[in-house]
C-alpha positions as a Python dict, from the first residue, in 0.01 Angstrom:
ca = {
    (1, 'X'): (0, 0, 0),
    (2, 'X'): (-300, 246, -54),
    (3, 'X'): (-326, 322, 252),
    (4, 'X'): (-257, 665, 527),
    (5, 'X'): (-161, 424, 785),
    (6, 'X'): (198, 600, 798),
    (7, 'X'): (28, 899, 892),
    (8, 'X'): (237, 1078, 624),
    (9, 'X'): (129, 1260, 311),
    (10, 'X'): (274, 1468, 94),
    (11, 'X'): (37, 1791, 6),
    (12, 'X'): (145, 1866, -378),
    (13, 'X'): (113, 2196, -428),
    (14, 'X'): (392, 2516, -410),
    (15, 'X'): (87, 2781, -390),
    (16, 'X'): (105, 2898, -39),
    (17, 'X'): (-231, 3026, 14),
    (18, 'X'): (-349, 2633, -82),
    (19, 'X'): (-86, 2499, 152),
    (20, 'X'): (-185, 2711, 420),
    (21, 'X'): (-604, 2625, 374),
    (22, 'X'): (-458, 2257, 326),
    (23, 'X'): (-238, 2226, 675),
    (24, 'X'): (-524, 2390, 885),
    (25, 'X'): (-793, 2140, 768),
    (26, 'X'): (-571, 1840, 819),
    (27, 'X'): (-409, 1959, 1119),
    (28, 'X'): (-653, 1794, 1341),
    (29, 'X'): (-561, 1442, 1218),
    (30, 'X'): (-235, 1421, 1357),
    (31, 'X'): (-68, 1406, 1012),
    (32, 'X'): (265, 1492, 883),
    (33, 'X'): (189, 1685, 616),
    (34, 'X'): (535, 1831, 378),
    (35, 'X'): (475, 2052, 112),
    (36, 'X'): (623, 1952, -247),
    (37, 'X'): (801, 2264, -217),
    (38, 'X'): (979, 2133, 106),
    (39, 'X'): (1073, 1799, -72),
    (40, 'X'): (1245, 2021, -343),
    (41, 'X'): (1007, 1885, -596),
    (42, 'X'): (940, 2109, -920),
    (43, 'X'): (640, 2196, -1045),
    (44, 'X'): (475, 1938, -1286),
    (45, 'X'): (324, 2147, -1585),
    (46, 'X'): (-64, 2118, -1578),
    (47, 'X'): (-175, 1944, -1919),
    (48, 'X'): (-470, 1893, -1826),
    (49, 'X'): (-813, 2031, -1958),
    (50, 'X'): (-1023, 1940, -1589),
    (51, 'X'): (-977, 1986, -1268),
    (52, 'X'): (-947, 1632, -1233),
    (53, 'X'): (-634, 1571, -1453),
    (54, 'X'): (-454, 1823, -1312),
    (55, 'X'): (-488, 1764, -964),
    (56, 'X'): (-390, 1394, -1098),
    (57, 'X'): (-42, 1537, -1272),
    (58, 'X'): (88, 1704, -922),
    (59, 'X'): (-58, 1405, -694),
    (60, 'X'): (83, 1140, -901),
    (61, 'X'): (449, 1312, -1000),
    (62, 'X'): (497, 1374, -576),
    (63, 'X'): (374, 1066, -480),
    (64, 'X'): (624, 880, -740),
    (65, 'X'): (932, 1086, -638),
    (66, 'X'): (852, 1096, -260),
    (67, 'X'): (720, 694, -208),
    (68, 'X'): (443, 854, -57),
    (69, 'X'): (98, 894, -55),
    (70, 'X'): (25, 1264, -260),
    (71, 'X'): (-278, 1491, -206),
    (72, 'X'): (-315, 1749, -450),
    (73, 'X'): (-598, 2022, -508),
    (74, 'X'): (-700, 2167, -838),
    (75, 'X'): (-968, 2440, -794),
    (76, 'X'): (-1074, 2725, -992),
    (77, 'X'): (-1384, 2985, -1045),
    (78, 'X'): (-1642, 2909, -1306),
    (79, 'X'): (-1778, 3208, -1418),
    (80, 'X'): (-2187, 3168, -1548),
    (81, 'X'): (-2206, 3451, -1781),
    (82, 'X'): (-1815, 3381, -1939),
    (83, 'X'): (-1976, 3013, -2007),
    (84, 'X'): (-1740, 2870, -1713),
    (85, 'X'): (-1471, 3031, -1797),
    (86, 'X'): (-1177, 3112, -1652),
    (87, 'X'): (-1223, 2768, -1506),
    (88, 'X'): (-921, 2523, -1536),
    (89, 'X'): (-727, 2805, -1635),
    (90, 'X'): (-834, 3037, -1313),
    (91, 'X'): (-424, 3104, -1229),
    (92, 'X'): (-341, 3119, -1602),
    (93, 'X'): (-534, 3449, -1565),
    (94, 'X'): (-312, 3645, -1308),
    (95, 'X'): (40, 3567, -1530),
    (96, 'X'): (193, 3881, -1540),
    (97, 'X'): (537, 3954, -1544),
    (98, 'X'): (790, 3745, -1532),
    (99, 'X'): (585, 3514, -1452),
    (100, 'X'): (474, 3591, -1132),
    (101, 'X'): (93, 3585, -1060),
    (102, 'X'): (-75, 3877, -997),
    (103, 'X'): (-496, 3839, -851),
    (104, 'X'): (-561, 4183, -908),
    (105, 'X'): (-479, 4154, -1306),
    (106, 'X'): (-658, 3840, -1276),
    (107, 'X'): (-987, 3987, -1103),
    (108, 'X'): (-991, 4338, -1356),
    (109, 'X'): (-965, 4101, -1631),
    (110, 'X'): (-1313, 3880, -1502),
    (111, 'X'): (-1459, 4191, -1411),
    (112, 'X'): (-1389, 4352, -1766),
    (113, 'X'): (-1520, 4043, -1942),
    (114, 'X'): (-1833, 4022, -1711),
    (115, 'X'): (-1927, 4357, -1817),
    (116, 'X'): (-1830, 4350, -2209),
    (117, 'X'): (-2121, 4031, -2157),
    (118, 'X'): (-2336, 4252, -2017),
    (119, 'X'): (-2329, 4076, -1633),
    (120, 'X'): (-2419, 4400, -1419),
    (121, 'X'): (-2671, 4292, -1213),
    (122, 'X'): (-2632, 4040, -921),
    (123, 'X'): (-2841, 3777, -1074),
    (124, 'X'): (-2640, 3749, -1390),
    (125, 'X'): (-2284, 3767, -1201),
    (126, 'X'): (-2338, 3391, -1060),
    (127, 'X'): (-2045, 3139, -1039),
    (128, 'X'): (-1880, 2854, -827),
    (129, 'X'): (-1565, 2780, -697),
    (130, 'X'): (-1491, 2442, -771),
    (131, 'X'): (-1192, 2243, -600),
    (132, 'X'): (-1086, 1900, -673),
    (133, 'X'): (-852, 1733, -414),
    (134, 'X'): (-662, 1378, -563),
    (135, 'X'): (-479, 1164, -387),
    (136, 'X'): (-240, 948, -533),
    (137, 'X'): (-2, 675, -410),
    (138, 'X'): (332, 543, -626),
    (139, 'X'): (190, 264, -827),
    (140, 'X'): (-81, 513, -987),
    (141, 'X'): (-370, 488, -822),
    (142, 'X'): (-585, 784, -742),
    (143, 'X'): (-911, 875, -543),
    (144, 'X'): (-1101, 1245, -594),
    (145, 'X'): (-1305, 1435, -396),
    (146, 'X'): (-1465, 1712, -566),
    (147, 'X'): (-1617, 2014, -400),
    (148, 'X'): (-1843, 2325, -512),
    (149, 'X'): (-1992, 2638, -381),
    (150, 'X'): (-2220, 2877, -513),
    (151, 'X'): (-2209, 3233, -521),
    (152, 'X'): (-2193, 3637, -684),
    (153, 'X'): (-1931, 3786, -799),
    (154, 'X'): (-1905, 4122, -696),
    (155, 'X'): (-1715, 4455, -786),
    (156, 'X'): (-1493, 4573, -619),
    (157, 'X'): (-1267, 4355, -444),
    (158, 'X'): (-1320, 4367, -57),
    (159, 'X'): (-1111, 4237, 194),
    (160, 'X'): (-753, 4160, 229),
    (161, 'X'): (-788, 3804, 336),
    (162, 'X'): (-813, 3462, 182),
    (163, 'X'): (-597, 3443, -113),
    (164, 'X'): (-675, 3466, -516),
    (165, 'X'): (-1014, 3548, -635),
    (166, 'X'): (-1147, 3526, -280),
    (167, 'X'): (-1173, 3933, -219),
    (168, 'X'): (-1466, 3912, -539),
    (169, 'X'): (-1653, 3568, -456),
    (170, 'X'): (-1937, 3634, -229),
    (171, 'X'): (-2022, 3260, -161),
    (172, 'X'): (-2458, 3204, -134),
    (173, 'X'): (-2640, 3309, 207),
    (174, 'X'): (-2351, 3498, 318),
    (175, 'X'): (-2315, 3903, 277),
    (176, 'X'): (-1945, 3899, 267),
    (177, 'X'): (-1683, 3781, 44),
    (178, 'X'): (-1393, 3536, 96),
    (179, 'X'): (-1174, 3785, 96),
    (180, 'X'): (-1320, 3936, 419),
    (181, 'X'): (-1362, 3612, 616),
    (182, 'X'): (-1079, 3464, 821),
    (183, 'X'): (-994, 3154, 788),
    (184, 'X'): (-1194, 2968, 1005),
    (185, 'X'): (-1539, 3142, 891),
    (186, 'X'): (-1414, 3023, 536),
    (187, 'X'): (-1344, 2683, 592),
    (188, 'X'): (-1680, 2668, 795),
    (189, 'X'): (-1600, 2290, 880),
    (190, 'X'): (-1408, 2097, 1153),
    (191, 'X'): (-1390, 1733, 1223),
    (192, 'X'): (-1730, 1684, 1364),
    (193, 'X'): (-1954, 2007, 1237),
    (194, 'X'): (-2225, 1879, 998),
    (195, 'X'): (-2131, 2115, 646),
    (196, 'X'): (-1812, 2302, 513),
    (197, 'X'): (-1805, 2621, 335),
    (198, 'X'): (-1554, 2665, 72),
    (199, 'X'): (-1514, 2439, -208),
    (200, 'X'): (-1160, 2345, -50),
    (201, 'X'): (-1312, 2255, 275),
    (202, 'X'): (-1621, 2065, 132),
    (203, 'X'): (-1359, 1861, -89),
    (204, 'X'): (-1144, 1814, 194),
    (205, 'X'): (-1451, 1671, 449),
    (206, 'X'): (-1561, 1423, 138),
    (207, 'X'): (-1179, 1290, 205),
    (208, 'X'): (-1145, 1330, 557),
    (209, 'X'): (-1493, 1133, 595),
    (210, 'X'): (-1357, 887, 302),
    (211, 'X'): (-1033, 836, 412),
    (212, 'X'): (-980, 969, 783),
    (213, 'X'): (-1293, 838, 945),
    (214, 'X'): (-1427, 1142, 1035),
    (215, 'X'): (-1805, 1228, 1080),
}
């Protein structure tokens, strides 16, 4: 059935800065939410070229192997003046080695290509965060909820909080970055508070008022 009436999903995802963001915005639904990582699942590869595939690829593959319902989240930072980029490949950018992601490689790197295009002042160092949560049930079928926010990428990182890019991404009206916000300033949103913040959260309302019934 497509369907949360089980009040179980699986979140598909082994980044634990996503499944940490991901537990504390559905933690007031009374779900129980498993990581693929608990479920010993591997990692799918990501194939895709959009968001929207690859949040498809994890939500699907868990949702097959578990017999549940799957929510997945593919996000990334679109970069104005690198013509989107790193985009859909926003993690690709921290592989160092061994494989082992590494933000600060990641951040130097859009920093260094911001300024070889010439993006010094404020106005010309726009971007978004995108995120794209799927969710997917066993017999294929899949819902998305896509969410965006605007903001200025700034140099250098501040704050040790958040995860990934955050410590660069100064999101619009606000004078500090994600990196400096806990995690409840970040999110911005709880079940009946009129507008999220972060692309996660904003995503996650458009499902929770979708899917959960919430206002």
């Amino acid at each position: 059935m497509n369907d949360l009436s089980a009040r179980k999903i699986v979140v598909a995802s082994h980044n634990e800065g996503k499944l940490r963001e991901i537990a504390d915005l559905i933690a007031p639904f009374g779900f129980e939410a498993k990581s693929a990582k608990e479920y010993g699942l591997p990692e799918p590869d990501e194939t895709g070229t959009t968001f929207e595939q690859n949040a498809y690829i994890k939500a699907h593959a868990a949702a097959v192997a578990t017999g549940l319902p799957a929510l997945s989240d593919d996000s990334g930072l679109m970069i104005d003046a690198l013509g989107g980029e790193p985009g859909v490949y926003t993690a690709d950018w921290a592989e160092g080695e061994n494989g082992k992601r590494d933000f600060l490689r990641a951040m130097t790197r859009a920093e260094n290509a911001m300024q070889a295009a010439g993006a010094t002042s404020p106005d010309q160092r726009t971007g978004r965060f995108v995120a794209v949560l799927c969710l997917a049930y066993p017999a294929g079928d899949a819902e998305y909820f896509r969410g965006e926010v605007e903001g200025t990428l700034v140099w250098p990182p501040r704050g040790e909080l958040g995860f990934g890019y955050d410590p660069v991404f100064m999101p619009e009206g606000h004078a500090v970055t994600f990196g400096e916000m806990s995690a409840e300033q970040k999110h911005g949103w709880k079940p009946g508070q009129p507008e999220a913040l972060s692309h996660r959260a904003r995503a996650f309302q458009k499902f929770a008022r979708a899917k959960l019934g919430s206002a």
